[in-house]
Phi, psi and omega in degrees: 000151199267154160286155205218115186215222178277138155186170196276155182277323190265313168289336197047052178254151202294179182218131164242179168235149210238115175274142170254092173285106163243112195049040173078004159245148166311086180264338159158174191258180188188154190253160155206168166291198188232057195232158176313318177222136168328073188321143193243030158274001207200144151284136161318092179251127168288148186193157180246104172202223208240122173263144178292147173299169211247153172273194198268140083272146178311122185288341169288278223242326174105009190263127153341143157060074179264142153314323194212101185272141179239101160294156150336130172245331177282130149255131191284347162287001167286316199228127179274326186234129173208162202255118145244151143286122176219128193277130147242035142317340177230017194265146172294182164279328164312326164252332136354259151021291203262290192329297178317310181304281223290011195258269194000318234218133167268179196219134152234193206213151184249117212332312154324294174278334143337299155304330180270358192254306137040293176272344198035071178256077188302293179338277169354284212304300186303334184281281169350283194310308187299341192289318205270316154231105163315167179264120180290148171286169174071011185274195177287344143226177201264196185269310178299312231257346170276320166326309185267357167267323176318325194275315174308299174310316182270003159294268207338286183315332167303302159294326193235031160202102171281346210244175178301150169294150145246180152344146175251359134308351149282012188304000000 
């Protein structure tokens, strides 16, 4: 039997959810998509079935066939408490959250963004992914504000995997 959970209606992508926690209390709960970043062709229309399984794309940029996994360096079972630098100055708490989510989760990568993560060029990294799914006008959000969750994510990232990929056949 297939599992039957969260998922988007319109991409038919997994969907979890982001509890917002402060000091031990409940501020409330939130849906995302289940991607490095809030895809920004779209909104999240929540709905419950079987989400297709996500193909293998570069977690930088989204081109087919990444080549190269960066693991997880943080567990969350080691530890209760750990300090990443991460900039959200400009992030909601819903992109906190998920940036925060993404220490967790391994990333891969396409031979092209490898290098760039290599030079630890975010600029590069953030143009490319845009290059590659441009921001539509009239969409649900602007360009500064994908910008500015790509720059989140990828500090997380940044911060919490200092060392080389391997092949992504280790998968």
């Amino acid at each position: 039997m297939e599992d039957i959970g969260f998922m988007c209606a319109r991409c038919d992508g997994e969907v979890h959810d982001v509890t917002h926690n402060r000091e031990g209390s409940l501020d409330g709960v939130g849906y995302r998509h289940n991607r490095r970043v809030e895809p920004w062709d779209h909104q999240l229309e929540l709905a419950v079935g079987t989400p297709a399984p996500p193909a293998a794309r570069c977690d930088f940029c989204g081109a087919a066939e990444p080549g190269w996994l960066y693991p997880p360096t943080l567990d969350p079972e080691d530890t209760d408490i750990f300090e990443v630098e991460l900039d959200t100055s400009r992030l909601s708490d819903d992109d906190t959250a998920v940036a925060v989510l993404n220490m967790l989760y391994p990333w891969l990568s396409c031979d092209t963004c490898s290098v760039l993560v290599a030079d630890r060029n975010i600029d590069l990294l953030i143009d490319r992914a845009l290059e590659l799914t441009p921001v539509p006008a009239g969409g649900p959000v602007d360009e500064e504000t994908v910008r500015a969750r790509l720059r989140g994510s990828l500090s997380v990232f940044f911060t919490t995997r200092p060392g080389r990929p391997q092949p992504s056949r280790a998968i």
